[in-house]
N, C-alpha and C positions, 0 to 999 in steps of 0.2 A: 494655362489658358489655351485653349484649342483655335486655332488659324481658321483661317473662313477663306472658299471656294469665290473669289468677285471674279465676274469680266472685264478681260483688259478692254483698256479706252478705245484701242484699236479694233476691236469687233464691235461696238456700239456705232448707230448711225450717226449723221451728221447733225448738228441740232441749228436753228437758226437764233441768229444773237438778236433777239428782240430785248431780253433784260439789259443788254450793252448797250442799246439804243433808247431805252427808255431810263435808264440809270445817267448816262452823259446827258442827256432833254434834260433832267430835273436839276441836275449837279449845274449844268451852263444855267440854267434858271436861278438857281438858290443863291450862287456867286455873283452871279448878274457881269457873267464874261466879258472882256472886250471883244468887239469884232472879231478881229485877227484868230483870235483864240477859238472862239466858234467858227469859222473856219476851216483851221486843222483839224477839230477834235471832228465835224462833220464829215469832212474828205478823208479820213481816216474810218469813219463807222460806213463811209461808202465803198470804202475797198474793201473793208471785213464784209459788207454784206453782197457784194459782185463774187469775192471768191469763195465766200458761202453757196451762192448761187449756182458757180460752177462746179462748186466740189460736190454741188446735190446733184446736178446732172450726169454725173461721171463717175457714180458710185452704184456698185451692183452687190443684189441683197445675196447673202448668203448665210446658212444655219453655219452653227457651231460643230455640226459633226464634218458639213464639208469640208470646214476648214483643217477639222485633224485627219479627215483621210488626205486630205492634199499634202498635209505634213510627214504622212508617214511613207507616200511614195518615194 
């Protein structure tokens, strides 16, 4: 079987966790959480999406060849 050419995770951008926010909504719904518990699990999807936010801000786009001429200097 022949291997296959994928892009590491580290050159693909950044993605925003909407599925993680709308996955923890339905999952806190279906269980019917206590307080407490929806709570953490929302103060938790509010740091993943602050340091979503800043990791979009502070990320600069670059092709794949630049990346291997910068490698090969």
């Amino acid at each position: 079987m022949q291997h296959q050419d994928v892009i590491h995770w580290k050159n693909l951008p950044s993605r925003w966790p909407i599925v993680h926010t709308a996955l923890t909504w339905l999952l806190l719904d279906r269980f019917h959480a206590a307080g407490w518990i929806k709570g953490v699990a929302w103060t938790l999807i509010g740091i993943l999406w602050i340091a979503s936010i800043v990791g979009h801000s502070v990320e600069d786009y670059v092709t794949l060849d630049e990346i291997e001429k910068r490698s090969k200097r």
